[in-house]
Each structure stands twice: as C-alpha cells, then as structure tokens.
C-alpha positions in Angstrom: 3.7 1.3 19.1 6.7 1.3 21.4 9.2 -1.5 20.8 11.6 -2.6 23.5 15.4 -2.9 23.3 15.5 -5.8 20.9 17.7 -6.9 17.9 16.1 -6.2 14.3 17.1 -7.5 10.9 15.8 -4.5 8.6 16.9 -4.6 4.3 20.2 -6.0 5.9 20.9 -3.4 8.0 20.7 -4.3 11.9 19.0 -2.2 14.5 18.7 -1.9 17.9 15.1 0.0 19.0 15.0 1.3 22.0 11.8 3.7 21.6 9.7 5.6 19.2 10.6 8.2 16.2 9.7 9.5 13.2 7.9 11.2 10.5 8.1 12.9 6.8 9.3 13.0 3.2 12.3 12.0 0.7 13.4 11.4 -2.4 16.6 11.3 -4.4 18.4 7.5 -3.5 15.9 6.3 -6.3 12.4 5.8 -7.1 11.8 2.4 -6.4 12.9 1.9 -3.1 11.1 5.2 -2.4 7.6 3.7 -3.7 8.2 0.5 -2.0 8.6 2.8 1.6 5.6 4.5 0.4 3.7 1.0 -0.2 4.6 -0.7 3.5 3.3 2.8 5.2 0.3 2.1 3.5 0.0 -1.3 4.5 1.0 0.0 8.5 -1.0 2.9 9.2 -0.6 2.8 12.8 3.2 3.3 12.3 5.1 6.6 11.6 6.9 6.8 8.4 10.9 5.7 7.6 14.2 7.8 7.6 16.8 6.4 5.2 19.8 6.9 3.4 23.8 7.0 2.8 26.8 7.2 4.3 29.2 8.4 2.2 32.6 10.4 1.6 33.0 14.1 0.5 33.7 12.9 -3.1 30.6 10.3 -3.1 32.1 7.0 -2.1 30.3 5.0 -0.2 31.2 4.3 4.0 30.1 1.2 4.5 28.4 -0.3 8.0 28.7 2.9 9.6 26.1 3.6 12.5 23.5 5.7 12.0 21.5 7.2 15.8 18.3 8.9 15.4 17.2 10.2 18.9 13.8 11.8 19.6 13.0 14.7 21.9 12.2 12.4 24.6 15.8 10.7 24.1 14.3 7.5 22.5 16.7 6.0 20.4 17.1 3.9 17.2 20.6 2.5 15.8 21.0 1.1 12.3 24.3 -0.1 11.2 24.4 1.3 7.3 25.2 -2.0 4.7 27.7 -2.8 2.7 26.7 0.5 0.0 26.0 2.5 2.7 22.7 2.9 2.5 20.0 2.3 5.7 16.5 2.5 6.4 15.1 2.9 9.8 11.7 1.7 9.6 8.4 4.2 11.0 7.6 4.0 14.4 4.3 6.0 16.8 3.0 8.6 14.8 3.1 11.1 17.7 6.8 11.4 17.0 7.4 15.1 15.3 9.9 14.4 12.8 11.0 17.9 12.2 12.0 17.5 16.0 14.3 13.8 15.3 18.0 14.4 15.1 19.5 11.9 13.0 23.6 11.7 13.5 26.3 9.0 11.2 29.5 8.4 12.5 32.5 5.2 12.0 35.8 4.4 13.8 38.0 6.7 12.3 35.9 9.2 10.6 34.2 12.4 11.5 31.1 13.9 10.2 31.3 16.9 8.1 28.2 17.3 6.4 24.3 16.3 6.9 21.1 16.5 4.4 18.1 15.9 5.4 15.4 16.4 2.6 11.5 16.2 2.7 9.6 15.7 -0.1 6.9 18.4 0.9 4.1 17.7 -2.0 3.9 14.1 -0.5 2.1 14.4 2.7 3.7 11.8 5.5 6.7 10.9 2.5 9.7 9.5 4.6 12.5 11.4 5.2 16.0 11.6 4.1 19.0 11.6 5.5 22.5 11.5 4.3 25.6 12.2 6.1 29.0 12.9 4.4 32.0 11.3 7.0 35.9 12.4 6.3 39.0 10.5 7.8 39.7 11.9 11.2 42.9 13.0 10.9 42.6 14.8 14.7 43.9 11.1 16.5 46.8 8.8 15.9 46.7 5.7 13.9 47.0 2.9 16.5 
C-alpha cells in the first residue's frame, strides 16, 4: 500500500504520510488499546503493523502535541502530532517495511530529546511496536 502526501485524522492525533513503514511488537501503555491494535491488524492483513506511544518528561509528565517522525530506510516518512496525553499511534503501512530498520524520533519547540524506548513484545509475532521518547526543556537557546 503506498499512501501519498495527504492529511490523516488517526485516534486524534493528525498525520501526514508520505510513504511506507513499519512492523513489530509492544506492550506496556495498557492492554486495551494494545488488543484493539492487535484486532484492526487482523481485520488489515495487507497492512504492516502500528508504532505508538508517549511523549513525556524525565519525571513522567506528559508533553503534549509534540511531533513524532518515523523515517524508513528508503527515507519514507510518517508525522503524527502526539494528543493532548501525549500518546500517538501511527497506523501499519506495506509489510515489506523492516521495522527493526525504522527510526522513530519526538521532538517540540523548546525541548530536546534525551531518552528513547523502543520495546517489542517478542512472543507475539507481528505485535506493534513501542516507542516512547523522554523530551527535557532546552535550556541550550534563549527564551524569545
């Protein structure tokens, strides 16, 4: 499936697709919105499956609407604004996307990031994948 540059509602986050991208697990930002992932791969088996996650501070408060780029080896990308609890979802895309090979980055006006999980939930084959990104103020340039 390859989706030109177009202007995506997805769970109230908004994306702009310009490509293809990922695969793999997840877990950890709750079980029901992880079986509910799980149950729309299912019902879309010619897409890859979803990266999601939050956006949040070293001491766990969320960042809200900060953007979120995953790129793909080929330099596909796919931007997600993160909502108002910081949380996104980028939705699956070509299953010929390796998505031990996607680089997922966060970043907000202001901030810098300073941390990055990704997990996989390994004993569920094709499980999305997980990333969460940890921002700090970025002290480094002058308030304007």
């Amino acid at each position: 499936m390859r989706i030109g540059s177009s202007l995506l509602a997805i769970g109230g986050a908004f994306a702009l697709v310009t490509g293809l991208a990922f695969s793999s697990p997840a877990l950890a930002n709750g079980g029901d919105f992880f079986e509910e992932m799980m149950a729309n791969m299912q019902n879309n088996s010619d897409d890859g499956v979803p990266y999601f996650g939050f956006v949040r501070d070293s001491k766990g408060k969320v960042i809200p609407e900060a953007t979120i780029k995953a790129t793909t080896p080929t330099g596909s990308t796919f931007v997600v604004q993160a909502d108002s609890r910081g949380h996104y979802r980028i939705p699956g895309f070509s299953k010929r996307v390796d998505a031990s090979k996607v680089i997922v980055t966060c970043s907000k006006e202001g901030y810098k990031l300073v941390a990055r999980d990704r997990r996989i939930m390994r004993s569920v084959p094709n499980a999305p994948v997980e990333t969460n990104c940890v921002l700090a103020p970025d002290v480094s340039k002058p308030a304007a």
